[in-house]
C-alpha positions in Angstrom: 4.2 -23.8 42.7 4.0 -24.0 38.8 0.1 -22.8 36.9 -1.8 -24.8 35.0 -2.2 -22.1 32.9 0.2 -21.1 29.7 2.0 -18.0 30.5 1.7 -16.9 26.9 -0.7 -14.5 25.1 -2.4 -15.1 22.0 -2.2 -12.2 19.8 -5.2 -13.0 17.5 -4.4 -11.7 13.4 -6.7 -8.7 12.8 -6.8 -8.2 9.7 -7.9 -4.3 8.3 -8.3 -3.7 4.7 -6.9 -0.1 3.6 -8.4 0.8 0.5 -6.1 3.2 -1.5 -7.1 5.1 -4.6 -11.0 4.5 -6.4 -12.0 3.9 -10.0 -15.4 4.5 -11.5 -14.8 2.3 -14.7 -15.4 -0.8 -13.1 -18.8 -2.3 -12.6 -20.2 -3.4 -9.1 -20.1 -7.0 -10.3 -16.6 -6.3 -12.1 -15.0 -5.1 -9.1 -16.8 -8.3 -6.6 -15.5 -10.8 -9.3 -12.1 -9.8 -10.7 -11.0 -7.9 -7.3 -12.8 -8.5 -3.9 -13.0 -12.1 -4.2 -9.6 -12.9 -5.8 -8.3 -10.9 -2.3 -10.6 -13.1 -0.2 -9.4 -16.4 -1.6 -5.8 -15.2 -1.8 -6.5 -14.1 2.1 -7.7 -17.1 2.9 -9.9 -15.5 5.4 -12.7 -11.9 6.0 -11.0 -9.0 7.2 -11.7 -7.1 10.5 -12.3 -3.7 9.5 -12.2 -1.9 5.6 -11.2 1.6 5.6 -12.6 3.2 2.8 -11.6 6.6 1.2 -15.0 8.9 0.6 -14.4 8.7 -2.9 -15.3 6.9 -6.0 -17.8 4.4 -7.0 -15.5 1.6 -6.2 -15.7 2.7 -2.3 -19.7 2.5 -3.1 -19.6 -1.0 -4.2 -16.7 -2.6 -1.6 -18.5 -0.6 1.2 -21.5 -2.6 0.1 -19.8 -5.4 -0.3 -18.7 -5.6 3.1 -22.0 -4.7 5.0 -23.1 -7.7 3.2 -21.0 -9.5 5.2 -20.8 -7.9 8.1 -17.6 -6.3 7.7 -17.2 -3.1 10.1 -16.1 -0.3 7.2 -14.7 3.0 8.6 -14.8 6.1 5.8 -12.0 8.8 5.6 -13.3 12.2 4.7 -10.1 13.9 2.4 -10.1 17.4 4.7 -9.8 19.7 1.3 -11.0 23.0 2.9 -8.3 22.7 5.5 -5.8 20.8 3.7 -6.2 21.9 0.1 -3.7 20.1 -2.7 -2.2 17.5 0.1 -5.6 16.6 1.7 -5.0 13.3 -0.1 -1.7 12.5 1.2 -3.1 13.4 4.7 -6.1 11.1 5.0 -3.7 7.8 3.1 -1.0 8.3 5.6 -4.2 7.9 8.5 -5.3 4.9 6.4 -2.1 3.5 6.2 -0.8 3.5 9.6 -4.2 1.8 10.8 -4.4 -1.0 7.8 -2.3 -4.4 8.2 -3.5 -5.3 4.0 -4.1 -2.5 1.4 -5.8 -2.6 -1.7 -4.7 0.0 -4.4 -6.4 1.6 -7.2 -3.6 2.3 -9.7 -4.1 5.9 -11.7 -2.9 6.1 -15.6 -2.4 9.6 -15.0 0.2 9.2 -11.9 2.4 7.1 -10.3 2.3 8.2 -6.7 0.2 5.5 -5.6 3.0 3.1 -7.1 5.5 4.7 -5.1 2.9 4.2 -2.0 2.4 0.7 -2.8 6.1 -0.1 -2.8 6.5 2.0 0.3 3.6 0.1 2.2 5.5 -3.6 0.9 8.7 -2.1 2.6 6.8 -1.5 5.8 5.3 -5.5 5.8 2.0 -4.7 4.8 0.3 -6.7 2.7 -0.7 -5.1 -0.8 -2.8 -6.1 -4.0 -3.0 -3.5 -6.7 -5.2 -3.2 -9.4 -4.9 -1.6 -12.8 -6.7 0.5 -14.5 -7.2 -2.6 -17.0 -8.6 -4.5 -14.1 -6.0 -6.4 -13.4 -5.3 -7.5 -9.5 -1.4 -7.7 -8.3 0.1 -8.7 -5.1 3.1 -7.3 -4.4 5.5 -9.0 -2.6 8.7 -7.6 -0.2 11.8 -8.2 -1.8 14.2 -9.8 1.5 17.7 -9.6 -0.2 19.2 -6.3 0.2 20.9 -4.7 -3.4 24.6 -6.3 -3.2 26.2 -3.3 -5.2 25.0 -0.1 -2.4 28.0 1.6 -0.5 28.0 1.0 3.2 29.7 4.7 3.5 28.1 7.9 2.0 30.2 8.7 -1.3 32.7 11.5 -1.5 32.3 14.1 -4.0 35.4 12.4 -5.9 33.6 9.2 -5.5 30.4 10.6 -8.1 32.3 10.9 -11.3 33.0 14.9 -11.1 36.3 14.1 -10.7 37.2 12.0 -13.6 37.0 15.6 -15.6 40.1 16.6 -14.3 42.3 13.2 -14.6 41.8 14.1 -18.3 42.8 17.4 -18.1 46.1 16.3 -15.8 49.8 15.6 -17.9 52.0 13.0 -17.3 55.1 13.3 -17.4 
């Protein structure tokens, strides 16, 4: 006896926006125009859920921004008491294994959120970055592999350290 009914699920996209990073030189407007927007069209659609870090005036504006339309926004508290210098690192890595898209707030004083962003692109996530000039990046996953690494781990004769004492050897 065969069902009417398809055996397969539908998986519906749900889409959360992790929000990395915050600035407080952009204005509200700024940061809806140049940023928020450009994501939405690029999206093509409103995300699920933003998860907003508790700081910065950019979390203000985007967590405004999204109960404006009706976007459910979660906040991460950075746990500095308990945590101290890494309570930053702690409450991105919650953010990040929860998000499916991240938006990144690029520092001029650091790169670690650079590193983060190419680390989240590894993983498939969607990411968009914007500079500290207000510009917005998506960063894309590169799918070809490096031709040139080594299958095998190199040999301490394969790192150069050995090429010292070829010059050293006669021939006779």
């Amino acid at each position: 006896m065969s069902s009417t009914f398809n055996e397969e699920l539908f998986e519906p996209n749900v889409i959360v926006f992790g929000v990395f990073g915050h600035t407080n030189s952009v204005s509200e407007q700024d940061l809806h125009e140049n940023t928020l927007n450009l994501i939405l069209q690029e999206i093509a659609c409103i995300p699920d859920k933003i998860l907003l870090p508790s700081e910065g005036n950019s979390s203000i504006y985007i967590n405004e921004w999204a109960e404006s339309l009706r976007i459910k926004t979660q906040i991460f508290q950075a746990d500095w008491i308990r945590n101290g210098k890494i309570a930053q690192i702690i409450r991105d890595d919650r953010i990040q294994k929860e998000c499916t898209h991240a938006l990144i707030f690029l520092s001029k004083r650091s790169t670690r959120l650079e590193k983060f962003a190419e680390k989240l692109v590894k993983k498939g996530k969607v990411v968009f970055t914007s500079s500290h000039n207000q510009t917005l990046t998506q960063l894309e996953k590169l799918h070809s592999e490096p031709a040139d690494q080594a299958s095998t781990h190199a040999h301490k004769s394969d790192k150069g350290t050995m090429l010292k004492w070829l010059k050293c050897q006669k021939t006779k």
